[in-house]
C-alpha positions as CSV (number, residue, x, y, z in Angstrom):
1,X,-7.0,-34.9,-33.3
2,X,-3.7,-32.9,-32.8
3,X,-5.5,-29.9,-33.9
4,X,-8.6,-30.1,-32.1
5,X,-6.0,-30.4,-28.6
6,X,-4.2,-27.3,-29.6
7,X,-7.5,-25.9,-29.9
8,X,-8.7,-26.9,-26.8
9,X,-5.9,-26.0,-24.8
10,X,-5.6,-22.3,-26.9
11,X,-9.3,-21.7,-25.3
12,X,-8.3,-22.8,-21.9
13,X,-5.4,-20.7,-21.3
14,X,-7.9,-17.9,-22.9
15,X,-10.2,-18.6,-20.8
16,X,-7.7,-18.6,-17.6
17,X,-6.6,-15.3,-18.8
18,X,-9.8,-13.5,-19.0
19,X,-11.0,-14.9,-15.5
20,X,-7.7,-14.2,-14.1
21,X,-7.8,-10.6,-15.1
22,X,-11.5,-10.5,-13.7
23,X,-10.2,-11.3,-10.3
24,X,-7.3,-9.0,-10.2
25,X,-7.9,-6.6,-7.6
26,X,-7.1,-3.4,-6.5
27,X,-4.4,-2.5,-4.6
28,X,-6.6,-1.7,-1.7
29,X,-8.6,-4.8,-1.9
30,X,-6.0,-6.6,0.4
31,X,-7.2,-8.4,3.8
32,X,-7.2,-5.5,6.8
33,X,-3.7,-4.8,8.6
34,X,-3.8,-6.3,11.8
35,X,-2.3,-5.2,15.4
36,X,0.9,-7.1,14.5
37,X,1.4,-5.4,11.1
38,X,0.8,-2.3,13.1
39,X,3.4,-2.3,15.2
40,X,5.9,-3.5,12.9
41,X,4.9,-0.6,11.2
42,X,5.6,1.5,13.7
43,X,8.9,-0.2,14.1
44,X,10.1,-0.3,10.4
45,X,8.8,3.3,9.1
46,X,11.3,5.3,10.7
47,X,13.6,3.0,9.7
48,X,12.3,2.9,5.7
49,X,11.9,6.6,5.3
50,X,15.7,7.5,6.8
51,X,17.0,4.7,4.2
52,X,14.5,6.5,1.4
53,X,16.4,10.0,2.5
54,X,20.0,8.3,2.5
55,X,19.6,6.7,-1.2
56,X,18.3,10.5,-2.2
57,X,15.1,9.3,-3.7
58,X,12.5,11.5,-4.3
59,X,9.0,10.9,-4.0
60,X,8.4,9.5,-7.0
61,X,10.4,6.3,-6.2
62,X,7.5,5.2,-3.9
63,X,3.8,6.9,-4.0
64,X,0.1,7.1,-4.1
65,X,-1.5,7.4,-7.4
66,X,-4.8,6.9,-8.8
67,X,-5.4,3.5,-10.8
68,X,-6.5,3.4,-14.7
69,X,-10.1,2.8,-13.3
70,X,-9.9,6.0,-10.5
71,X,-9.0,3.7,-7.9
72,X,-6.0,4.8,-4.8
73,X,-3.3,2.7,-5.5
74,X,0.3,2.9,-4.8
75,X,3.5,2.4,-6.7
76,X,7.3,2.3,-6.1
77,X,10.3,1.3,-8.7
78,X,12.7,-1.6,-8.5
79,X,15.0,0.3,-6.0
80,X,12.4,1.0,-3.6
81,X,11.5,-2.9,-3.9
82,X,14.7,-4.6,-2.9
83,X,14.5,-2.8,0.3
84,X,12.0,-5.7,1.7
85,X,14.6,-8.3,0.4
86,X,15.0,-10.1,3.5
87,X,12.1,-8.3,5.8
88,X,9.1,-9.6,7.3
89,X,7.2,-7.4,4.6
90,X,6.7,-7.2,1.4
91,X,6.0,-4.3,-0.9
92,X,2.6,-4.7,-1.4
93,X,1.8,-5.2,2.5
94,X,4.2,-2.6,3.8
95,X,2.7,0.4,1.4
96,X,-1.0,-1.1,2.1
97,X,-0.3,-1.0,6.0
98,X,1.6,2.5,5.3
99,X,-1.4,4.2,3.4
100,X,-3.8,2.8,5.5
101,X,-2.4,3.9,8.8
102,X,-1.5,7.1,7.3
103,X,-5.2,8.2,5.7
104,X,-7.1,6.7,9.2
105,X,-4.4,9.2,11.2
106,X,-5.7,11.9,8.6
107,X,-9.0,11.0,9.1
108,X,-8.8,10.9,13.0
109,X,-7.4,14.2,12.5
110,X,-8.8,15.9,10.2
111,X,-12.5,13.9,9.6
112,X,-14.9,16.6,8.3
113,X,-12.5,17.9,6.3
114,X,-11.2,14.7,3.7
115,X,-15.4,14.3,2.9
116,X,-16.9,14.5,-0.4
117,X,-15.4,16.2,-2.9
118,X,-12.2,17.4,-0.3
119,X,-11.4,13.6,-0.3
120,X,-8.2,13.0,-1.9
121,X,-8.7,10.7,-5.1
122,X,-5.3,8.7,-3.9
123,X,-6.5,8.1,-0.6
124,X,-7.7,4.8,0.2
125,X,-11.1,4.0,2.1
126,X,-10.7,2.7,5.7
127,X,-13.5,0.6,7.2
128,X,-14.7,0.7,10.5
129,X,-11.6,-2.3,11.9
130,X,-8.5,-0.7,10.6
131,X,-9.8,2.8,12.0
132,X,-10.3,1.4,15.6
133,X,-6.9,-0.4,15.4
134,X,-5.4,3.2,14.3
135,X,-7.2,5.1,16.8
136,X,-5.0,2.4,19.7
137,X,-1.6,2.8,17.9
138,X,-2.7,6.5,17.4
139,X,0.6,7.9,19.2
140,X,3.3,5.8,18.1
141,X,1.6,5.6,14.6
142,X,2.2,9.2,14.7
143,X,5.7,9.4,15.9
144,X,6.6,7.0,13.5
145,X,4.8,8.3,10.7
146,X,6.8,11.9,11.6
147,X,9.9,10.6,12.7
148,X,12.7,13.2,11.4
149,X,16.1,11.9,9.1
150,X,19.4,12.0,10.2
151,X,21.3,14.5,7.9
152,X,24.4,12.5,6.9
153,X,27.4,14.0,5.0
């Protein structure tokens, strides 16, 4: 009887392991960003890139990449991590809202020319909601998204 437990339970948790990895999704596959997220973007950008320049990481600390399957995605190391100890955000959410925000402002800009084969494989998809809400925070989505660094020492 022993056996035939083990057994059971062995298939279970193989069975919750396959169906959990079937329902892993993308990085992109997140709910939209709303018009909060937004503008706490537009608030905590500036904010995240100057502390990005003062710790002298490079761009591989934090950046878009294409997935295994030839998915966008995004990644960013254990440094670039305990920067949302504490915040409203959390990794995942920040760099969704912050590659999301930053291909619609490309894509407001710049339409015609991110089509088809011009379309960069790291850039994620934006439906029709999360273009509207960029084109109202267009401005300040752009300021923040350009804001300069301080040079320190």
């Amino acid at each position: 009887m022993r056996t035939l437990s083990r057994i059971f339970i062995l298939a279970f948790m193989a069975v919750l392991l396959v169906q959990t990895q079937v329902q892993a999704k993308s990085f992109h596959e997140q709910p939209p960003m709303t018009n909060a997220e937004v503008e706490q973007f537009i608030k905590d950008f500036p904010g995240f890139k100057q502390w990005m320049y003062d710790s002298k990481l490079n761009a591989q600390a934090a950046r878009p990449v294409v997935d295994k399957d030839g998915n966008p995605s995004f990644v960013w190391d254990d440094t670039v991590a305990k920067w949302f100890e504490g915040k409203s955000w959390t990794p995942e959410r920040f760099f969704y809202t912050m590659t999301h925000c930053s291909a619609a402002i490309a894509l407001v800009l710049h339409g015609d020319k991110l089509t088809g084969a011009n379309r960069p494989p790291d850039m994620p998809y934006i439906n029709d909601y999360e273009m509207n809400l960029v084109r109202q925070y267009q401005e300040p989505l752009m300021d923040a998204l350009s804001a300069k660094v301080k040079k320190t020492n």
